[in-house]
KEKE-3310 file (N, C-alpha, C; in steps of 0.2 Angstrom, whole numbers, plus 5000, padded with zeros to 4 digits):
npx = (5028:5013:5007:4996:4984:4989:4985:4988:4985:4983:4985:4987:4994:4992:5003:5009:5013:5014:5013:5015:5028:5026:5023:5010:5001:4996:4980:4973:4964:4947:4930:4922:4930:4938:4930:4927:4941:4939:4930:4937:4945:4940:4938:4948:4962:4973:4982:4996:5010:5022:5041:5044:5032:5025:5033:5033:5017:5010:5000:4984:4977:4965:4948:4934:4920:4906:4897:4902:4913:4906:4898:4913:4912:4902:4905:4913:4926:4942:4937:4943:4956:4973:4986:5002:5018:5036:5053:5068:5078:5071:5070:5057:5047:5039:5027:5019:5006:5003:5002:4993:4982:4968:4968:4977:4994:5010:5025:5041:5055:5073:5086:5093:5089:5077:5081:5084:5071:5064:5071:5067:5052:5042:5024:5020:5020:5036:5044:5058:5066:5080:5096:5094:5078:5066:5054:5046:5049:5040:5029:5024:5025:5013:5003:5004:5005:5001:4986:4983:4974:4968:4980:4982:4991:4995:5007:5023:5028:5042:5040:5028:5034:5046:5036:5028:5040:5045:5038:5026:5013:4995:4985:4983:4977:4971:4971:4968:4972:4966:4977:4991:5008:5022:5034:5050:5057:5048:5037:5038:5026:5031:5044:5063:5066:5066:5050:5036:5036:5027:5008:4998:4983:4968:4956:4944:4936:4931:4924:4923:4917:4927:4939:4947:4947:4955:4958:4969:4977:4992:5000:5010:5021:5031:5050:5058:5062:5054:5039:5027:5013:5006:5008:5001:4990:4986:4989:4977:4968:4970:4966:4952:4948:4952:4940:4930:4930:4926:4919:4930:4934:4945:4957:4966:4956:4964:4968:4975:4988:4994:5007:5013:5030:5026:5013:5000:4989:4991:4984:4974:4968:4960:4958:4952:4946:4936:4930:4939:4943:4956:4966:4976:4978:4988:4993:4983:4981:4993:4995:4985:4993:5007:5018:5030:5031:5040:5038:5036:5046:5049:5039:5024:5021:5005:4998:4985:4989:5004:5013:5013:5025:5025:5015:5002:4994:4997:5011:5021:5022:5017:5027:5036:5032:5031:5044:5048:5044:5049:5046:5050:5048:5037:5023:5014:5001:5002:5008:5010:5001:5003:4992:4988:5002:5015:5030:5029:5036:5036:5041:5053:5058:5056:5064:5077:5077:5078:5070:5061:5054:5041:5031:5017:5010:4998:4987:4987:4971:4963:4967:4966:4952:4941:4947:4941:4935:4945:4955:4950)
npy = (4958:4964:4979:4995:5002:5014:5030:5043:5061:5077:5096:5105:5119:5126:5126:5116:5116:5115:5126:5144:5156:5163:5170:5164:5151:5146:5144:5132:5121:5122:5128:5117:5107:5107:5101:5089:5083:5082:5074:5060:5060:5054:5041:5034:5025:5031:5045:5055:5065:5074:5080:5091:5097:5098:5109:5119:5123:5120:5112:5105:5092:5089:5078:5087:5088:5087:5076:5067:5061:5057:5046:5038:5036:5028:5016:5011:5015:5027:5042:5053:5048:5039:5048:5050:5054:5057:5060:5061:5064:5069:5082:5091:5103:5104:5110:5111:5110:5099:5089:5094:5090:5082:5062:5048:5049:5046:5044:5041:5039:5038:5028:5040:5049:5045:5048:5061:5065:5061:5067:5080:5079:5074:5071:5059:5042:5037:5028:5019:5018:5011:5015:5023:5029:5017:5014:5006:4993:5004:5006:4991:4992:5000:4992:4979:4983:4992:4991:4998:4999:5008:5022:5040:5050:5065:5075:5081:5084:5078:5067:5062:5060:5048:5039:5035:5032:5022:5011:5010:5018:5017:5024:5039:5054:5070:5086:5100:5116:5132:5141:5151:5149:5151:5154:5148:5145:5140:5127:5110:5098:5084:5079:5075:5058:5040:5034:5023:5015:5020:5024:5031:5023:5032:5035:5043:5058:5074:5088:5102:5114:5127:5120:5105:5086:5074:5055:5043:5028:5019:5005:4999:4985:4978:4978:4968:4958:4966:4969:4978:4993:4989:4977:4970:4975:4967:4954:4952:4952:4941:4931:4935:4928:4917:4913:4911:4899:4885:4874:4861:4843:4837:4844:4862:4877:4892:4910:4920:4933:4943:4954:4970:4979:4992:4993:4989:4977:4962:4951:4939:4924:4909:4896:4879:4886:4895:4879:4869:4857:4855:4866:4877:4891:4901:4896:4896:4911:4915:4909:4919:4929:4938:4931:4936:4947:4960:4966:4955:4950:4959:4959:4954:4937:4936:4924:4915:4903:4895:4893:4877:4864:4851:4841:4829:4834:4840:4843:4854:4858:4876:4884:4881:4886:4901:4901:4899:4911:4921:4928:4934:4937:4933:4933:4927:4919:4909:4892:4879:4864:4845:4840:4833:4833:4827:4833:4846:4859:4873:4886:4884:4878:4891:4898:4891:4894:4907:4917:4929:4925:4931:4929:4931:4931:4935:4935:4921:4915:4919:4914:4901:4900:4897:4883:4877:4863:4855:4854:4849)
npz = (5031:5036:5032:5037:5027:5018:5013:5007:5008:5002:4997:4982:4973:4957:4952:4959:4973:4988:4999:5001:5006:5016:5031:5036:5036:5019:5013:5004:5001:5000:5009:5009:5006:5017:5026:5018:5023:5036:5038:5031:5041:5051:5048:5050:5056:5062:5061:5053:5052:5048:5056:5053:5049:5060:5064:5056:5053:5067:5069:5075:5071:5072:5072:5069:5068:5080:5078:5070:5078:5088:5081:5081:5092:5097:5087:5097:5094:5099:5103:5095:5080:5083:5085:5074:5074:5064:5068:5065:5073:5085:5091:5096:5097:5114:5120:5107:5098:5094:5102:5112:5111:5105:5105:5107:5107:5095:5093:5082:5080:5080:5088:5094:5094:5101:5114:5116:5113:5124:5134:5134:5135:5129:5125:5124:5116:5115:5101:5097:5081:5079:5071:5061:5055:5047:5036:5034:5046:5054:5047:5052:5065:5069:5065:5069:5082:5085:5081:5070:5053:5044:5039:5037:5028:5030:5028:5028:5012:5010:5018:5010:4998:5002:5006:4993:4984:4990:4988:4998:4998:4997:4992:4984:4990:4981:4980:4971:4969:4962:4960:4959:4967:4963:4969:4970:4982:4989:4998:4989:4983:4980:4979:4971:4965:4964:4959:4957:4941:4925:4924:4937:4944:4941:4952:4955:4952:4957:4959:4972:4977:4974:4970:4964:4966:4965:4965:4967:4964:4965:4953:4948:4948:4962:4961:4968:4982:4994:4995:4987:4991:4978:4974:4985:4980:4969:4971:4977:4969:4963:4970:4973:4960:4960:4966:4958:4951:4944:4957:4960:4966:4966:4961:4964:4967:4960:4956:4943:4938:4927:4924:4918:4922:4922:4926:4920:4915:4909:4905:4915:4923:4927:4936:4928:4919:4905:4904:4901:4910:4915:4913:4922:4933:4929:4918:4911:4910:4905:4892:4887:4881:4871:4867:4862:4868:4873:4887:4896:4900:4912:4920:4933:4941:4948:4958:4967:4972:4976:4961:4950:4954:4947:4937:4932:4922:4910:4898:4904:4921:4930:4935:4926:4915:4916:4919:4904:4899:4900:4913:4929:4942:4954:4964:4977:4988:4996:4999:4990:4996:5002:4997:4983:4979:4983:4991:4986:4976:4970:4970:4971:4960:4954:4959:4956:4943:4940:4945:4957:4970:4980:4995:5001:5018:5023:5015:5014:5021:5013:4999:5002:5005:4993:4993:5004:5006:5000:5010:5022)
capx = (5023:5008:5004:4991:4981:4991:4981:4993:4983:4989:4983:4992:4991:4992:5010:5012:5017:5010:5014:5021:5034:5023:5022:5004:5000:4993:4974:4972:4957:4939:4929:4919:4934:4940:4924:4928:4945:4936:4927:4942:4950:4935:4937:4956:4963:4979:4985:5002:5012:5030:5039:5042:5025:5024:5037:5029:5011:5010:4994:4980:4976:4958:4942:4930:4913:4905:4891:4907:4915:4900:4900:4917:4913:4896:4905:4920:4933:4943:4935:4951:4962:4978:4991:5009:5023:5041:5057:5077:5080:5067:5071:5052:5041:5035:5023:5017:4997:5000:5005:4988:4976:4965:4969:4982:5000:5016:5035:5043:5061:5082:5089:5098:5081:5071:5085:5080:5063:5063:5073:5061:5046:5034:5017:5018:5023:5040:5045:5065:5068:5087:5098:5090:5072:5062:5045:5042:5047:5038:5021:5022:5023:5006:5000:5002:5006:4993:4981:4980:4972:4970:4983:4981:4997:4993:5013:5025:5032:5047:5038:5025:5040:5046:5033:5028:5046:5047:5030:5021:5006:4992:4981:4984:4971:4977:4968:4971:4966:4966:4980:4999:5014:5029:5041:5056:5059:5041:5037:5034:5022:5036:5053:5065:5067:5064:5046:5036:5036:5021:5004:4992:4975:4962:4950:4938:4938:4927:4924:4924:4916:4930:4945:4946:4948:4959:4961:4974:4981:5000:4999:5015:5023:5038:5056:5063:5059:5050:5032:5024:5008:5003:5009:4997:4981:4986:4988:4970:4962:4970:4962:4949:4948:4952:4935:4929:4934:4921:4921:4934:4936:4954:4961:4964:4953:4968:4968:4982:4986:5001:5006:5019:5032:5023:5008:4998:4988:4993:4981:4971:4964:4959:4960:4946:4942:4933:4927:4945:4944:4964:4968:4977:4978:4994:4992:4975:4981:5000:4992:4983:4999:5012:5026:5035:5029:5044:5035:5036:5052:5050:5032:5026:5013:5002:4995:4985:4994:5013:5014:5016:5030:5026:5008:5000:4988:5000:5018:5023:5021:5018:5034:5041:5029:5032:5050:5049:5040:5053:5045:5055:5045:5029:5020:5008:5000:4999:5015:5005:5003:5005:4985:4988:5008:5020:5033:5028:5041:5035:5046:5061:5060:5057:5071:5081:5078:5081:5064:5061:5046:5038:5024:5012:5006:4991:4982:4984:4965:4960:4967:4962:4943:4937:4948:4942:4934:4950:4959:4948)
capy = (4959:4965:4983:4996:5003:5021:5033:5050:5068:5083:5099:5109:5126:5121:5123:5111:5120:5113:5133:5151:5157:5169:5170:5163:5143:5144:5140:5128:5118:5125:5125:5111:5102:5105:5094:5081:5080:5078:5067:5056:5058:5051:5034:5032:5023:5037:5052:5056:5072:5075:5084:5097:5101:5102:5116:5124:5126:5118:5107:5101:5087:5084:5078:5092:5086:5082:5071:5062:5059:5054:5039:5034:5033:5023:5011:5007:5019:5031:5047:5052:5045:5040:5053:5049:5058:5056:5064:5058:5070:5070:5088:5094:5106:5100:5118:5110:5109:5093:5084:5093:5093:5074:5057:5046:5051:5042:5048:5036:5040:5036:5026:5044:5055:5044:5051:5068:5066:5059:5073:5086:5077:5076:5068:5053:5036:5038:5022:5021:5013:5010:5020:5027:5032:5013:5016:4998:4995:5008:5002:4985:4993:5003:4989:4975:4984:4998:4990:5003:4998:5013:5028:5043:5054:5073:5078:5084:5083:5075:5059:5058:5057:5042:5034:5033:5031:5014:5009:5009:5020:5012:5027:5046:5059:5076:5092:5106:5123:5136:5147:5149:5151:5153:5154:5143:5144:5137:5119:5105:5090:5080:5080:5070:5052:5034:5033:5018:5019:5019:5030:5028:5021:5034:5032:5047:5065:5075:5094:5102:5121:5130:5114:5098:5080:5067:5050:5040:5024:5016:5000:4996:4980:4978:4975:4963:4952:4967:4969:4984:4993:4987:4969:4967:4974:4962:4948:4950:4952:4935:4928:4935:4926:4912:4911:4910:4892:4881:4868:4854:4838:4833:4849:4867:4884:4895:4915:4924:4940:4945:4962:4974:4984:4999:4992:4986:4971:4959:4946:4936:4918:4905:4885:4875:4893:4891:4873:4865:4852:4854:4870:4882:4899:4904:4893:4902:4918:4917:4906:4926:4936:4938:4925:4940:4953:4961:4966:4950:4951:4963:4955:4950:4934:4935:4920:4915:4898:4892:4889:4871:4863:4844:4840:4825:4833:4843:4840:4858:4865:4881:4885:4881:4891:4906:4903:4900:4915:4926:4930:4933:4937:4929:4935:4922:4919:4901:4887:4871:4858:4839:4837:4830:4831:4826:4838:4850:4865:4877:4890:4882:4878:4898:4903:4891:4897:4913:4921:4929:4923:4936:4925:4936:4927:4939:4933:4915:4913:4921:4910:4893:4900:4892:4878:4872:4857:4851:4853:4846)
capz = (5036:5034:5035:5037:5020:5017:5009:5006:5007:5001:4993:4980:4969:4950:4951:4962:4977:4996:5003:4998:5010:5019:5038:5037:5031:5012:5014:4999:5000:5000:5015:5008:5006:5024:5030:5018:5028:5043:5036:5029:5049:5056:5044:5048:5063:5063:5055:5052:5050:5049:5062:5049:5046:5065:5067:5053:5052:5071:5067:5080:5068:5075:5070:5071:5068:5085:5077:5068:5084:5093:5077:5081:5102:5096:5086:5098:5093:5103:5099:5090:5079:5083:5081:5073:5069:5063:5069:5065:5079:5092:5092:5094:5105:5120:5118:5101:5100:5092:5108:5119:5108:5105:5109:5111:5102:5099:5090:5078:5079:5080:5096:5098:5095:5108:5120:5116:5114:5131:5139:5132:5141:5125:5128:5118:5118:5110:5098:5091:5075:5077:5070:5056:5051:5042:5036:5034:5053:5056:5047:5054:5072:5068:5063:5074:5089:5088:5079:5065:5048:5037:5041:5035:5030:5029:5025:5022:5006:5008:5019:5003:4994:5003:5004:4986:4982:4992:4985:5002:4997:4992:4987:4984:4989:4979:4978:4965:4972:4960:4960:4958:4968:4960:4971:4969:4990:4995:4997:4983:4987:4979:4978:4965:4967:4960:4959:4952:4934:4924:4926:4942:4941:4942:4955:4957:4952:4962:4962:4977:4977:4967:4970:4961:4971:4963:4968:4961:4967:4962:4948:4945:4954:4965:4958:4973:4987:4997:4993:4988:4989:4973:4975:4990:4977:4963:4973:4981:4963:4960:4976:4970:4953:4962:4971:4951:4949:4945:4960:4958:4971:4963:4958:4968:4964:4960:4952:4942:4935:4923:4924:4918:4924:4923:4931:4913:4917:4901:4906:4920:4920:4932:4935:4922:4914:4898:4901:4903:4916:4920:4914:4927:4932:4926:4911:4908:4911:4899:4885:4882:4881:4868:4870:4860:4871:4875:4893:4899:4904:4916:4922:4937:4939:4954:4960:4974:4976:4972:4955:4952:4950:4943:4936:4927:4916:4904:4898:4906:4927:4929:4935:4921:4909:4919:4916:4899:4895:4903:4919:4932:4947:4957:4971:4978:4995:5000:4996:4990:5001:4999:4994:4976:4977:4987:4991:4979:4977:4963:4972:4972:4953:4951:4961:4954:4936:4941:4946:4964:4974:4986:4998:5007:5019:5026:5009:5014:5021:5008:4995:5004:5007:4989:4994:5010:5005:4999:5016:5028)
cpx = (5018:5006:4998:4989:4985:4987:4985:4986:4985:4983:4987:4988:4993:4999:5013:5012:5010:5008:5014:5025:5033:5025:5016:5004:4995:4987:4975:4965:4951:4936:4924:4924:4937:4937:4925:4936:4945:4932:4931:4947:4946:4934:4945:4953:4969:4978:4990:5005:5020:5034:5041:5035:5021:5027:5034:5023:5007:4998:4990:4979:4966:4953:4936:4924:4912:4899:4898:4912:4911:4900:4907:4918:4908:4899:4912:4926:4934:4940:4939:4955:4970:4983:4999:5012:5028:5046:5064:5079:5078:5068:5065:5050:5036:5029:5019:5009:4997:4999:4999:4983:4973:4965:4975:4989:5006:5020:5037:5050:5067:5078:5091:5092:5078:5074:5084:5076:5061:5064:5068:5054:5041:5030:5015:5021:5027:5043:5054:5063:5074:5090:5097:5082:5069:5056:5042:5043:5040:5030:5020:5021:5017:5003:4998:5002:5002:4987:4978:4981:4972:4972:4984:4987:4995:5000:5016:5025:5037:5044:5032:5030:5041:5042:5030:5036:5046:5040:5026:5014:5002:4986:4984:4979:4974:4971:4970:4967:4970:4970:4987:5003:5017:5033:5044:5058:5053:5040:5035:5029:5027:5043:5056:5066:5063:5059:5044:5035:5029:5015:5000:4988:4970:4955:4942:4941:4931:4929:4920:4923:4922:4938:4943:4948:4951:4961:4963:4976:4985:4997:5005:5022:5029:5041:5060:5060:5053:5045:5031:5016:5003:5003:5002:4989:4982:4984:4981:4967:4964:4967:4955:4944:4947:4944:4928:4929:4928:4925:4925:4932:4942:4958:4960:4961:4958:4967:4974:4980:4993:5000:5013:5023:5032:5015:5002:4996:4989:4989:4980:4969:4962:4960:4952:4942:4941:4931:4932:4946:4951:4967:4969:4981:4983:4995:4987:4978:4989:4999:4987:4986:5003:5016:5032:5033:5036:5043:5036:5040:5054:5043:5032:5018:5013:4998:4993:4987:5001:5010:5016:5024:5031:5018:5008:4998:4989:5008:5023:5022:5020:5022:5037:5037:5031:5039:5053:5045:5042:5049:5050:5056:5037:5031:5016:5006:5000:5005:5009:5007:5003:4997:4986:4995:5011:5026:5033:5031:5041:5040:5053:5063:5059:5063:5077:5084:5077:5076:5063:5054:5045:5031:5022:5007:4997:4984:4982:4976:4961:4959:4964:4955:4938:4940:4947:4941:4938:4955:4956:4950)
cpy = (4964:4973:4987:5000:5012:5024:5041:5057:5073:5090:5106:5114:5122:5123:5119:5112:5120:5122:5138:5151:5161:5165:5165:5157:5147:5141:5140:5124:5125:5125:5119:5104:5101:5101:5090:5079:5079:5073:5060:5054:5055:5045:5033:5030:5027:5040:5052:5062:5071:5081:5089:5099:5102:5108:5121:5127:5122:5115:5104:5093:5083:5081:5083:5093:5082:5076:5065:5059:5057:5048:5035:5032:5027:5016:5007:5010:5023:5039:5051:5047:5043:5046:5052:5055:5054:5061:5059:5060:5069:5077:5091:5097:5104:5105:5117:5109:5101:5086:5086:5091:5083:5072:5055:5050:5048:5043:5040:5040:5035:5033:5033:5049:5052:5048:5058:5069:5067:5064:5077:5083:5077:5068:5065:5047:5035:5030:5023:5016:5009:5016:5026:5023:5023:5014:5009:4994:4997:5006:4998:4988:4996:4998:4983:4977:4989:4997:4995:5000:5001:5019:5032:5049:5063:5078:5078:5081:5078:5067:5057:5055:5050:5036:5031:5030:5022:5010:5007:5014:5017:5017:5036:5052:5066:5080:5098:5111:5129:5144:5146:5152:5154:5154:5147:5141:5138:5129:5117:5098:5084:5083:5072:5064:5045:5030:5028:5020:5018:5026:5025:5027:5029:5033:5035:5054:5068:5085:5097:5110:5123:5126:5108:5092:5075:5063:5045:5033:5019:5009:4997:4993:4981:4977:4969:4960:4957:4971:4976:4985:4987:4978:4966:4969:4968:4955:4948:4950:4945:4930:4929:4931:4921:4909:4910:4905:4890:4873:4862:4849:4835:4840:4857:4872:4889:4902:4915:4931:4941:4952:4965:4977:4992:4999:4992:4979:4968:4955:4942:4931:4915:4898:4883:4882:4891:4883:4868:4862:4856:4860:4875:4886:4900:4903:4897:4910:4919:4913:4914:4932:4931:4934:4930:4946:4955:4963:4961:4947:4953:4962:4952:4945:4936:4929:4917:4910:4896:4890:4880:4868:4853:4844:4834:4825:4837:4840:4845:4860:4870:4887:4888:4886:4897:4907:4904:4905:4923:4930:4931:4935:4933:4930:4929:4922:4912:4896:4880:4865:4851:4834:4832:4829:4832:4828:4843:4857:4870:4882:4888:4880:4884:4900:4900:4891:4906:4920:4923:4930:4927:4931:4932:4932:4927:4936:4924:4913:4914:4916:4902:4894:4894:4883:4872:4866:4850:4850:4851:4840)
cpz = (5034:5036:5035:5029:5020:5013:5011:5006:5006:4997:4990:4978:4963:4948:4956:4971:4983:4998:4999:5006:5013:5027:5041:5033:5023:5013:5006:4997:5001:5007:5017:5009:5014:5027:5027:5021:5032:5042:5035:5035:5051:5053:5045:5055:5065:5058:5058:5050:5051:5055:5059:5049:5055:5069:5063:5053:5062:5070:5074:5077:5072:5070:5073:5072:5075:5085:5073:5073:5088:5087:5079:5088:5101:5093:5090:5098:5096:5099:5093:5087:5083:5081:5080:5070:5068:5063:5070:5072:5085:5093:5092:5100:5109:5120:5112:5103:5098:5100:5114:5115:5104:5107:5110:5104:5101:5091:5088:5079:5080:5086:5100:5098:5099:5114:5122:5117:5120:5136:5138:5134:5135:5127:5123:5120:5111:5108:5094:5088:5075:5076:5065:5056:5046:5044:5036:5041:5055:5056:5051:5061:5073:5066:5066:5079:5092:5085:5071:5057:5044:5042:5036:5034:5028:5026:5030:5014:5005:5010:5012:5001:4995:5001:4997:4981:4984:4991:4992:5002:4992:4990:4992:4983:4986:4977:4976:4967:4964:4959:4961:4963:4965:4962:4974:4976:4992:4992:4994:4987:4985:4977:4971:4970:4964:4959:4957:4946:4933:4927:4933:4941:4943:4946:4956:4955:4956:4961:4968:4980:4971:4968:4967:4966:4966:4967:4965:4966:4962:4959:4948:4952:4958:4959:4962:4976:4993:4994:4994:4988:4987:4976:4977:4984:4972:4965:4975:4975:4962:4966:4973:4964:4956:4965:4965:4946:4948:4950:4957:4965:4969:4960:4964:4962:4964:4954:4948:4937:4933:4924:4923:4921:4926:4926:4925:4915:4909:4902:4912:4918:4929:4934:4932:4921:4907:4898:4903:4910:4919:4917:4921:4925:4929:4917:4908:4906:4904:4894:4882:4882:4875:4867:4867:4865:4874:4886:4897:4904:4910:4922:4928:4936:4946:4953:4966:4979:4971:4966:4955:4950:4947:4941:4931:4921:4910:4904:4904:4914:4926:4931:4932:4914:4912:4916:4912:4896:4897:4909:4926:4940:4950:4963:4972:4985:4998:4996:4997:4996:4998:4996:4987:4975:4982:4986:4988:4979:4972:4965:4970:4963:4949:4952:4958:4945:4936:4944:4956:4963:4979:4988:5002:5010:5024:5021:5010:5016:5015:5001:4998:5004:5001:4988:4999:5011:5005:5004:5021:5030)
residu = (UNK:UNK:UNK:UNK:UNK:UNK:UNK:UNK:UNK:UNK:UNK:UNK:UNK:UNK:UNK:UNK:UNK:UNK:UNK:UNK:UNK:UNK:UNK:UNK:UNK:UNK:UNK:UNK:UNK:UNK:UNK:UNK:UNK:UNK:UNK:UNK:UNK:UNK:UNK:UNK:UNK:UNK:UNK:UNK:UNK:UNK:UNK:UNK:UNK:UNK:UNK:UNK:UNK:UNK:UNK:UNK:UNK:UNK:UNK:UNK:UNK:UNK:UNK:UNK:UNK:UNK:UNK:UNK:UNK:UNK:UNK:UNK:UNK:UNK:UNK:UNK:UNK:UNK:UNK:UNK:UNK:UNK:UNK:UNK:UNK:UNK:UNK:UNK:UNK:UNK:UNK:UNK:UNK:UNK:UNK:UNK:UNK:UNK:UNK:UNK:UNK:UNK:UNK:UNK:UNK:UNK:UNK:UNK:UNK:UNK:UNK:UNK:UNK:UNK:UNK:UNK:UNK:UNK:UNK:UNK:UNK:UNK:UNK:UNK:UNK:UNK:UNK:UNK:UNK:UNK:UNK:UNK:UNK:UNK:UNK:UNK:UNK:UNK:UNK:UNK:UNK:UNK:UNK:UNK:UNK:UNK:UNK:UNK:UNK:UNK:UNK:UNK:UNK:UNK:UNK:UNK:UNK:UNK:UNK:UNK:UNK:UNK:UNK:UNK:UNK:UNK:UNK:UNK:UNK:UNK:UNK:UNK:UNK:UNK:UNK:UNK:UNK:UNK:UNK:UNK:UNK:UNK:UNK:UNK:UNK:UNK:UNK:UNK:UNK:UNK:UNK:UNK:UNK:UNK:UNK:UNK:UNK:UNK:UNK:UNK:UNK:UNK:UNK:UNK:UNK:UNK:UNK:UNK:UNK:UNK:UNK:UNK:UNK:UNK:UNK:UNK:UNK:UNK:UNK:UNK:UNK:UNK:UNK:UNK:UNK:UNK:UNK:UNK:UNK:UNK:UNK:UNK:UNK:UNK:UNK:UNK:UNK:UNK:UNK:UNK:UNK:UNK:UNK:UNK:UNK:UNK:UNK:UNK:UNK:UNK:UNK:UNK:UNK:UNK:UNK:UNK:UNK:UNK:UNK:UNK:UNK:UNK:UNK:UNK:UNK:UNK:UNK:UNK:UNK:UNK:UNK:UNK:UNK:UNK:UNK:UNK:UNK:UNK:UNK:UNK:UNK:UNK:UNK:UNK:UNK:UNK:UNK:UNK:UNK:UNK:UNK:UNK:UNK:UNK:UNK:UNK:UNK:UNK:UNK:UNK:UNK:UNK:UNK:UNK:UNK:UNK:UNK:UNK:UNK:UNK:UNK:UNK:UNK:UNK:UNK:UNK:UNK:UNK:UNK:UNK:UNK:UNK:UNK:UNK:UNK:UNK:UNK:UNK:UNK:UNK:UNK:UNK:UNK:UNK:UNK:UNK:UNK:UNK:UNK:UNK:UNK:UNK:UNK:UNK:UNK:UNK:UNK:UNK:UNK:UNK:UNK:UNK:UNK:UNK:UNK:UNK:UNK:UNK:UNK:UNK:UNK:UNK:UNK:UNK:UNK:UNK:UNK:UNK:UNK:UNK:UNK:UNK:UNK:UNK:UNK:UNK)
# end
């Protein structure tokens, strides 16, 4: 299901450390930098906080700029974001600033914490999950059912965790202030746990009076049938690619993008790249890899339509080149239709050589756009 674009913000000391254990919040940022976080709430559709980080540091979450708030009533928007939190419990104070102070609010918790929540009267529109806490739930509800596109998570610690752990963030705003903790008591920005492997991309560094800005965002692809972050950028570069094709009237404009385990692009191609009437994407794109790359193993292809699984104009589908080249996942947006083959099942001849197929099907317009010709 499709959710909203995560973008994590955090700022630490250069041993890591969100706090100290003092009585009084740890100011971290610069005051330059505070404005560019009012700045980066005033470009969100929600911000996020944990209900730890509202017993602790009891947080307004506003946007403070009145000329930045007069932009988001002009184009439409609620003068504030959204405000979320999350609570297993529903155990919070109805006394909290976060519940008077903005626009609208609303609690993600249990079946057993909405019952809480409820009794204690807070001013929000409380949502259960069940019986425990899902973040992918959770998204999807922000996403279709409050309309929220880019949410903005401000902490704790332990929910970055999460969410990087279960690959749902899709970029990480991180600020290094200049100065150490050192106690072993006060809060990390991360906790242990099974993150994606691999280094992140590097997207900006940025200094910021006397703090540094880094912005990073995660590479490296799922391992199972639920779609991460990445997944969803990969597959858009292969739509992307796709839109690259030199027009056909008998064949589709399809992208692809091979990519390692650690989030390493091994190679990209297209359908009739370089001149080849009848070469396709996947073919293009694993005809410039290894065939001994041990990586390949562990690889996912992204393409923006099903692989095929029967073709005229080679002896091999690309199915079956995927399978013989030890692949063993494919994301894709769009399941062929019966324009040039009837019944065509590329899926069905991945999974049944052993590869799991992840569709995402929010990129289907995207990948028919250089095809519309062929579907009228």
């Amino acid at each position: 299901m499709p959710h909203p674009y995560v973008l994590l913000s955090a700022a630490v000391s250069l041993d890591g450390y969100l706090d100290d254990t003092g009585p009084e919040r740890l100011l971290l940022s610069s005051p330059a930098d505070f404005d560019r976080v009012d700045e980066v709430r005033a470009s969100v559709d929600a911000i996020l906080v944990g209900a730890g980080t509202i017993r602790a540091d009891n947080p307004r979450l506003l946007v403070n700029s009145p000329g930045r708030r007069a932009a988001r009533t002009a184009a439409g928007l609620p003068e504030y974001p959204l405000k979320v939190t999350v609570s297993g419990t529903g155990d919070l104070d109805p006394e909290a600033r976060f519940w008077h102070t903005g626009g609208e609010k609303v609690l993600y918790t249990t079946d057993e914490g909405a019952g809480r929540a409820r009794a204690r009267g807070l001013a929000a529109d409380i949502v259960p999950l069940g019986a425990g806490l899902d973040w992918r739930r959770l998204l999807t509800h922000l996403h279709d059912v409050r309309g929220v596109r880019r949410l903005m998570v401000e902490g704790g610690g332990l929910i970055h965790t999460q969410l990087l752990t279960q690959g749902l963030a899709d970029e990480l705003q991180l600020v290094l202030a200049p100065l150490f903790v050192g106690d072993p008591d006060a809060p990390r920005l991360f906790g242990p746990g099974g993150y994606p492997p691999g280094r992140l991309r590097l997207l900006e560094t940025r200094r910021i009076e006397d703090v540094v800005l880094m912005r990073y965002e995660p590479t490296a692809p799922g391992t199972g049938p639920l779609p991460t972050a990445a997944d969803h950028r990969w597959l858009a570069l292969a739509c992307e690619l796709a839109a690259q094709c030199p027009p056909s009237d008998t064949a589709f404009s399809v992208g692809a993008v091979v990519v390692a385990a650690d989030g390493t692009e091994l190679a990209r191609g297209h359908s009739r790249e370089g001149g080849d009437p009848v070469v396709h994407a996947e073919e293009a794109a694993l005809a410039k890899t290894d065939p001994a790359d041990p990586r390949l193993t562990g690889a996912t292809v992204y393409s923006s339509l099903e692989p095929c699984a029967r073709r005229a104009s080679r002896p091999a589908p690309c199915a079956r080149l995927i399978l013989d080249a030890g692949v063993r996942r494919v994301v894709t947006a769009w399941r062929e239709p019966d324009t040039f083959v009837a019944g065509a099942d590329g899926s069905g001849v991945l999974a049944a050589g052993g590869a799991e197929v992840v569709v995402l099907p929010e990129y289907e317009g995207q990948a028919k756009a250089p095809n519309r010709h062929l579907l009228s």
